[in-house]
C-alpha positions as CSV (number, residue, x, y, z in Angstrom):
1,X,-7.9,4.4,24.8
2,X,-5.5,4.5,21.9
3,X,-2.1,2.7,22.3
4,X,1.2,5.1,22.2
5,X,3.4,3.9,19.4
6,X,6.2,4.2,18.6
7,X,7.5,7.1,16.3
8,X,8.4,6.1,12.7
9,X,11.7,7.4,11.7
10,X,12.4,7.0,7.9
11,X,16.0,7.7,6.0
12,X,14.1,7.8,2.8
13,X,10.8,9.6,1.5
14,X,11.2,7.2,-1.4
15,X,11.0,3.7,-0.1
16,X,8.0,3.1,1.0
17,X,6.3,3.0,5.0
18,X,5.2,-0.9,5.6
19,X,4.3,-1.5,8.8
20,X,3.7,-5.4,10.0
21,X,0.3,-5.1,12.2
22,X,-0.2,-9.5,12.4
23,X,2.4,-11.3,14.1
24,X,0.6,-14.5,13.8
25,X,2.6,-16.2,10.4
26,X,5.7,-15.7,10.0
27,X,6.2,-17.5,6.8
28,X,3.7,-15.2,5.2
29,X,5.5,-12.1,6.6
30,X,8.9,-13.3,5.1
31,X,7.3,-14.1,1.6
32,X,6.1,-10.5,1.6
33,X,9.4,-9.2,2.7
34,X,10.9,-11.4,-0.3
35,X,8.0,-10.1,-2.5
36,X,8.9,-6.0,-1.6
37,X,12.6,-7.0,-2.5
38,X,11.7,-8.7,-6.1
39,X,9.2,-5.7,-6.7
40,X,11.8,-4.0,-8.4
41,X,13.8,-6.9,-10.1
42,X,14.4,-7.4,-13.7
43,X,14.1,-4.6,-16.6
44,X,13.8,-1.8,-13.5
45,X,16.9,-0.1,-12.7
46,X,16.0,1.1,-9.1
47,X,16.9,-0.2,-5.7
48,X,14.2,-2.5,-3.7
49,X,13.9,0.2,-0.4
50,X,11.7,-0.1,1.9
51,X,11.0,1.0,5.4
52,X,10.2,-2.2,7.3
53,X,8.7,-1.6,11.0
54,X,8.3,-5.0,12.2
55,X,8.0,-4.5,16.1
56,X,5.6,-6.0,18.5
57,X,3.8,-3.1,19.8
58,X,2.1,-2.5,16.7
59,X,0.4,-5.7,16.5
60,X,-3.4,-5.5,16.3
61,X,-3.0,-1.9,15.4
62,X,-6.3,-0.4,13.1
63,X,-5.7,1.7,10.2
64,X,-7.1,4.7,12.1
65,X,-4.2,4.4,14.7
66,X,-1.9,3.8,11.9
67,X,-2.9,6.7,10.0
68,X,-2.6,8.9,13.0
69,X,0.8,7.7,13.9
70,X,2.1,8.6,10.5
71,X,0.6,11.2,9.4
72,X,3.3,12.4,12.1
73,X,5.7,12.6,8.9
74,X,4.2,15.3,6.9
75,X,6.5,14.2,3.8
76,X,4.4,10.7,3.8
77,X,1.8,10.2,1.8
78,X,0.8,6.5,2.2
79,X,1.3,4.2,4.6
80,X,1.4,0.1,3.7
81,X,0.5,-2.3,7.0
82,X,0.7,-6.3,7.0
83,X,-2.8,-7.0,9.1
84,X,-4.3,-10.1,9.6
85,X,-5.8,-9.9,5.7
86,X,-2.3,-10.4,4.1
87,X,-1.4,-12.9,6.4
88,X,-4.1,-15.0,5.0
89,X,-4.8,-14.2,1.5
90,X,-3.0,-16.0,-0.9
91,X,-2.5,-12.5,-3.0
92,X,-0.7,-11.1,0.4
93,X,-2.3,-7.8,-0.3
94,X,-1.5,-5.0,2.4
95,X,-3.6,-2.0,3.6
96,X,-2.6,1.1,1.8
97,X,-4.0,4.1,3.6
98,X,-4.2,7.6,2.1
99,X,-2.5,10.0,4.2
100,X,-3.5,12.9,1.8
101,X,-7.4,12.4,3.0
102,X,-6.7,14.6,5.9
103,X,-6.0,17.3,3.4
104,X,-9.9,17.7,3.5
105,X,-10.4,18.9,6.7
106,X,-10.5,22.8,6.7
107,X,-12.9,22.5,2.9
108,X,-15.3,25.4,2.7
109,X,-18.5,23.4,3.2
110,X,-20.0,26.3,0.4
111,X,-18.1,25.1,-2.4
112,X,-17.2,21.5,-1.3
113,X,-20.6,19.9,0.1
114,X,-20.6,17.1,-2.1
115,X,-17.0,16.1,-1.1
116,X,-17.7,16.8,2.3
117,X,-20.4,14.6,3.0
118,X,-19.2,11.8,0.1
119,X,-15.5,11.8,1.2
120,X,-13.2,9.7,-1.3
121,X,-12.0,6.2,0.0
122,X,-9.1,6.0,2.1
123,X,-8.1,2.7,1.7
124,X,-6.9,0.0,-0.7
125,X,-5.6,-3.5,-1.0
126,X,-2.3,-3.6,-2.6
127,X,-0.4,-6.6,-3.7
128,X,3.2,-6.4,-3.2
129,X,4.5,-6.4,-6.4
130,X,2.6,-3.1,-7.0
131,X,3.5,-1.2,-3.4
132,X,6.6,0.3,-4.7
133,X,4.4,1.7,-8.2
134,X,1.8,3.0,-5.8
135,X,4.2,4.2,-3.3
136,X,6.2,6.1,-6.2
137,X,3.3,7.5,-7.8
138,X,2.0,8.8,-4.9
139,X,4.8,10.7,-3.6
140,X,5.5,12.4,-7.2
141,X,1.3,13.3,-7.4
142,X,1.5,11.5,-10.5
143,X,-1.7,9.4,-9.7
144,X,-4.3,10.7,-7.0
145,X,-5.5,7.6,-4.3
146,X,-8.8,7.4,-6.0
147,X,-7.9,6.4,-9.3
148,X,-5.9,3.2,-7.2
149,X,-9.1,2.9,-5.8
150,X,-10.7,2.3,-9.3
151,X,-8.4,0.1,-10.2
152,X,-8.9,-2.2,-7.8
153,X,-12.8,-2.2,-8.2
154,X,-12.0,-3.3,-11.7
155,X,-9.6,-6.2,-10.4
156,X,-11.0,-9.7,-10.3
157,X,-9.5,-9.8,-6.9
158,X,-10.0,-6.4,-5.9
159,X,-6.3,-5.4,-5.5
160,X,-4.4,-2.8,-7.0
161,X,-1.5,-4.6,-9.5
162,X,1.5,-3.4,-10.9
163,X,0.8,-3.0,-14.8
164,X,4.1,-2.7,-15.3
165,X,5.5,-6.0,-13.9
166,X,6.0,-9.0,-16.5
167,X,3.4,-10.7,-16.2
168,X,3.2,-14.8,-15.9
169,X,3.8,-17.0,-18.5
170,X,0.7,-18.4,-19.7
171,X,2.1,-21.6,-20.8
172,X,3.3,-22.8,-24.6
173,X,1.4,-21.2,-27.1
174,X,-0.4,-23.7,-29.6
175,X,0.9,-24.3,-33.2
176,X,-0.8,-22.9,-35.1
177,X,-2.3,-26.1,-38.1
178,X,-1.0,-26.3,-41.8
């Protein structure tokens, strides 16, 4: 039997949905709250909102129970949860789940066969940095889940990054001889 959670009641459709499912580190969970909040630091000129639901009775939740809990916001598109995977990896990568997959559903088995019985993925790991770029893209259509999807297979790590964030100083660069 599926647990009855709690409705998600967002003030904004722009900051993104990030629900902590692992209550076992806090430490972790505050240096991916700090990580949302320097996500959109620096050059960008846009406020660091996000919709943090950090209560108890959605620990252990699966991404199936999470998906059907918000897809009860039809104006939500993905969802971002904190499972037992952040908590652990180093990368802190959440679970980004498509909301849009259920779109699917009612597809004319004549003309969609192939998507029918390959659906696309539904899920992704996301590093914080990148949630917001993912988030934003998302809502706008800009970038459909799939090609997040691919960019992740491509990653070393298998996470989606934010291309857009400076990325680390590699060090000194050598001088160059006479």
């Amino acid at each position: 039997m599926r647990k009855e959670l709690p409705e998600i009641v967002r003030a904004d459709e722009w900051a993104p949905l990030v629900i902590r499912t692992d209550y076992t580190d806090d430490v972790a969970w505050g240096e991916i709250v700090a990580a949302l909040a320097r996500a959109v630091e620096g050059e960008r000129a846009w406020e660091a909102a996000v919709h943090l639901v950090e209560d108890r009775r959605w620990d252990g939740v699966t991404g199936d129970e999470a998906l059907a809990a918000a897809a009860r916001d039809e104006e939500l598109s993905v969802v971002f949860l904190a499972d037992e995977v952040t908590m652990r990896s180093p990368l802190r990568p959440l679970l980004a789940l498509d909301l849009g997959a259920d779109d699917d559903e009612d597809l004319d088995p004549v003309y969609y066969q192939e998507l029918i019985d390959s659906p696309p993925p539904r899920e992704v790991r996301v590093v914080p940095d990148a949630v917001h770029m993912v988030h934003g893209n998302l809502q706008l259509a800009n970038v459909d889940f799939a090609e997040f999807v691919e960019d992740a297979a491509a990653d070393l790590d298998g996470v989606v990054r934010d291309v857009t964030a400076a990325p680390a100083s590699p060090g000194p660069l050598p001088h160059p001889g006479p």
